[in-house]
N, C-alpha and C positions, 0 to 999 in steps of 0.2 A: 824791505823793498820800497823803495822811494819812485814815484815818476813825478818828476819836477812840471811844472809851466814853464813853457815860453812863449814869446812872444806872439806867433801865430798859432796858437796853443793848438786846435785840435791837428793840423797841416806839420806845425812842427814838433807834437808827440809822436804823429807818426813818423818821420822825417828821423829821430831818432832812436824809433824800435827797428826800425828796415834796414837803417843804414850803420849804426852806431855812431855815429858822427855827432856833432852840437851843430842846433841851426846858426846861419849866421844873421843876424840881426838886421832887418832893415828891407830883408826881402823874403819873400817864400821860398824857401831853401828847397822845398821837396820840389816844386812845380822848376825851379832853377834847375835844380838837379838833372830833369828829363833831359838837359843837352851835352852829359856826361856819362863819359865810359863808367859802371858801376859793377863791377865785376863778381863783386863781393855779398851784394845782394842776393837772399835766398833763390827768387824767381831765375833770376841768371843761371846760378852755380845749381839747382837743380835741371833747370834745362840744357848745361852744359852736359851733367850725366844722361842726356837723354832719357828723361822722364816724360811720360805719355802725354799726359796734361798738365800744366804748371799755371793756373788759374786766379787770377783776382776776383772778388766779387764786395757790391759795397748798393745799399740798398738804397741811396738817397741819390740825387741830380748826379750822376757821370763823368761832368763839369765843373763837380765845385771842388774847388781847390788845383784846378787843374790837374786832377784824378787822369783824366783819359790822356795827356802830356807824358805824366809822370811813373804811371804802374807801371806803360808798355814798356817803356825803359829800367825797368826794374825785370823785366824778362817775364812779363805775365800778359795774358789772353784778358784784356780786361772788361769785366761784364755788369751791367748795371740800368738802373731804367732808362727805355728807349734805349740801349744800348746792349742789347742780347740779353737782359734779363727782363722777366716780367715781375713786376711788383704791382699792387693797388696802391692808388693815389691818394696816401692820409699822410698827418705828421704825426709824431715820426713814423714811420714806415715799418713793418714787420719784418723781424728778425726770423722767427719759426718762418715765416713764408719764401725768406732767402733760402732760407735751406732746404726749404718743401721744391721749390722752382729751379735748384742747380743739383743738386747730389746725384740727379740721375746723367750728368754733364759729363763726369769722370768717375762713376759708379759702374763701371762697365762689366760684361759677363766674363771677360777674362782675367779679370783682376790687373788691371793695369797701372802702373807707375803713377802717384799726383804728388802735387804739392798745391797745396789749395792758401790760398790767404782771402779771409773775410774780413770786410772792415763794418761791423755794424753801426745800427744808431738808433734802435727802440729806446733805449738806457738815455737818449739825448731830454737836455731842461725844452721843454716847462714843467716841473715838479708842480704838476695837479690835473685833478679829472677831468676839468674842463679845456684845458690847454695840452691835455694829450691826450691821444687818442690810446696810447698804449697803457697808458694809468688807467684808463675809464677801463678797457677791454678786464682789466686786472682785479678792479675796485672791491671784490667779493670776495677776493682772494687775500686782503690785507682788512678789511672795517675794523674785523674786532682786534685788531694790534694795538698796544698802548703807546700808539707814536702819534704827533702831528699829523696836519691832513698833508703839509708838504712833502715829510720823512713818508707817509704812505704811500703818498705818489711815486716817489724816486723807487720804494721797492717794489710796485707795483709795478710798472714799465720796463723794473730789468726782468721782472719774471718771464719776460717774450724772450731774452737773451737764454733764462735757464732752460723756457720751455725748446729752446729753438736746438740747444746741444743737446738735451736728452733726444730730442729727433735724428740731428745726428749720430750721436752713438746709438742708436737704433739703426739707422741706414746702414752705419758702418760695418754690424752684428749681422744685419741679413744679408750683407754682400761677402761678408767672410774678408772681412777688410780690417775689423779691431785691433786683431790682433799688433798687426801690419803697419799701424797707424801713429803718428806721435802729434799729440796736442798741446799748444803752445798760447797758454790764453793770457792777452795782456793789456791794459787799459795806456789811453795816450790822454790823460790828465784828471788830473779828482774833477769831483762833480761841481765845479762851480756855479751849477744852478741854485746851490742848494745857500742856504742864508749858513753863516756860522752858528746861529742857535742849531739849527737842522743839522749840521757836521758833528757838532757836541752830544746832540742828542744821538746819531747814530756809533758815534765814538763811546759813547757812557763816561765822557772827560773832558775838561777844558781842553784845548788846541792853543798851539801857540802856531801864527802865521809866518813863521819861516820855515820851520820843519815838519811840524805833525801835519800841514796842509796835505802834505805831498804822500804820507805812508800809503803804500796799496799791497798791491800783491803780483805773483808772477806764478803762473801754474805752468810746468812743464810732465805733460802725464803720458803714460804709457803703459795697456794693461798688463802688463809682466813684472814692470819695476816697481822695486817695492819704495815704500812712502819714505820720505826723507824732507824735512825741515834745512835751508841753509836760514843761521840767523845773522849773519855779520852784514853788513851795509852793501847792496846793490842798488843797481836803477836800470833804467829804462835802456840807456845805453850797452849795457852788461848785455842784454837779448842775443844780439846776434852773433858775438864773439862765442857765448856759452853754446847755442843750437851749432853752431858750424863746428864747434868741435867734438859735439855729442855723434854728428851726422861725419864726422874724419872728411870735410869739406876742407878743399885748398886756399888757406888766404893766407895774409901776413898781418898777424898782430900787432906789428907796431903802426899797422896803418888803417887801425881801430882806435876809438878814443876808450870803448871799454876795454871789460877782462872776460872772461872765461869764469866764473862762478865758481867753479868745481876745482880752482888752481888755487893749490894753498900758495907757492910760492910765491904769486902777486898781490899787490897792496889792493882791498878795496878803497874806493873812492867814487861818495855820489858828488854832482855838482850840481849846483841851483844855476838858476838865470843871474841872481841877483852878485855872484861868485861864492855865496856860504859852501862848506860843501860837509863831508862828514867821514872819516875814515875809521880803521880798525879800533884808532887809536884816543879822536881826540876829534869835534867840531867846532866849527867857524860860521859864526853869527857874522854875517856881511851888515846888517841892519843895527847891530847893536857893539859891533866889536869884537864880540865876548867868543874865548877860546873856554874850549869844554874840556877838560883831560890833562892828566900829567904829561905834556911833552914839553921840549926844548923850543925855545925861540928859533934855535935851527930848524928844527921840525914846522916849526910853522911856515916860516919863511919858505920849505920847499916844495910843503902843498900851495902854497899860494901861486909861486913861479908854475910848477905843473898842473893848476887850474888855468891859469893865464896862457899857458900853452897850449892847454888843448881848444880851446875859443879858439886862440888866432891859427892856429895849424890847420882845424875843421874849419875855418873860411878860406883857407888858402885851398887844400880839396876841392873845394865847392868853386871856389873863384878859378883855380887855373887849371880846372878838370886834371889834377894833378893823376890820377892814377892813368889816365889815358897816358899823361907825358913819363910817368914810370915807369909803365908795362907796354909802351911801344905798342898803341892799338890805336 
């Protein structure tokens, strides 16, 4: 699992876990986005099935990123400080405490329909005790680790993210919701707070900065299904294509830039900012040239054309609110 950087990195990670799409360059895509039909968006297409509550929630300013523009057009109730959530005023802000202050929002006695999307940010740099409040809260919890004090910071401040889910699956256990429930955890860019000594140390390997920056992971869980490993090359974009057809949600895949995970019969393909990208078969070092894998010069040539395409096709989307002019809305 790959999630690339780009250029508006935290704004356009998210931008393409929500939407599948590639940002386009030069503006904030996702706050763009708010003046376009987005159909295909989870918040939509669960409100389309008439689900009870279909909820954002995001623990830091409301307004940044032009968050309160951009969720409600994503088909979400969206909630945040001074803005229908109550948080206390630290940086970063408490994750356990988002979920202590909403779950009872759409945790309701009759077991009602949600689709919830949290966007946290205790896990945000400054990697250290004194520059974050969620590292210091933590500090007792990591001292005697044989890591750096920066590597201890970093895992000190996501433990408010581990403490914050186990609260949740807790909520979800006493409202008789578990079962019911499907969890979809995914990060919108590696930790670039963290210095590349601090990456190496928490990797236990050198990094090379076109690829192994971007390795992460992608949890999709459900307490019934059982455990399953995909290892072949996804990314961030892969997200919504794969949930929308775990969920038999209506859209049209060619007018996703990902795939569907679970579909052997498509080609994977991550793609960088920089155009590297990395398939079943074979990678492409944009920085250096260098092709990785026995494939044909043809074979190259047609990742490259369909790297090149999906950049300019996901700015046209976004430029000529294309799905509104396809679907007649």
């Amino acid at each position: 699992m790959y999630t690339p950087l780009w250029n508006v990195s935290t704004s356009d990670g998210e931008y393409v876990n929500v939407l599948g799409l590639l940002p386009k360059s030069g503006v904030w895509s996702l706050a763009r986005s708010s003046e376009n039909y987005l159909p295909f968006a989870l918040g939509n297409q669960f409100s389309a099935l008439g689900y009870r509550y279909v909820l954002a929630y995001h623990n830091h300013s409301y307004t940044y990123y032009d968050r309160h523009l951009s969720h409600p057009n994503l088909g979400y109730d969206f909630r945040a400080p001074e803005h229908g959530l109550s948080i206390t005023e630290i940086w970063p802000e408490s994750d356990l405490e988002m979920m202590q202050n909403s779950v009872s929002d759409y945790l309701d006695a009759e077991g009602s329909s949600f689709h919830i999307y949290y966007m946290t940010v205790s896990g945000h740099l400054e990697y250290s005790f004194t520059g974050n409040n969620m590292a210091a809260r933590h500090y007792d919890a990591v001292q005697q680790l044989p890591y750096s004090d920066e590597v201890k910071a970093y895992l000190a401040c996501n433990l408010e993210l581990e403490y914050a889910l186990a609260y949740l699956l807790q909520a979800l256990e006493a409202a008789g919701q578990l079962e019911n429930t499907v969890i979809v955890l995914a990060s919108d860019h590696y930790p670039y707070g963290l210095s590349m000594a601090g990456l190496e140390e928490l990797a236990g390997q050198e990094l090379d900065s076109n690829f192994d920056l971007y390795r992460n992971g992608l949890i999709i869980w459900q307490a019934d299904v059982a455990h399953q490993i995909i290892d072949e090359p996804v990314s961030s974009m892969d997200i919504l294509p794969t949930v929308s057809n775990l969920f038999g949600l209506s859209y049209d895949s060619r007018l996703l830039m990902g795939r569907d995970i679970f579909d052997q019969d498509s080609q994977p393909l991550v793609i960088f900012n920089n155009r590297s990208w990395i398939t079943d078969k074979a990678s492409y070092n944009a920085e250096t040239g260098e092709i990785c894998g026995a494939v044909s010069e043809a074979y190259v040539t047609s990742i490259h054309n369909m790297v090149s395409a999906k950049f300019t096709f996901s700015a046209k989307v976004l430029e000529r609110d294309y799905y509104r002019v396809l679907l007649n809305e």
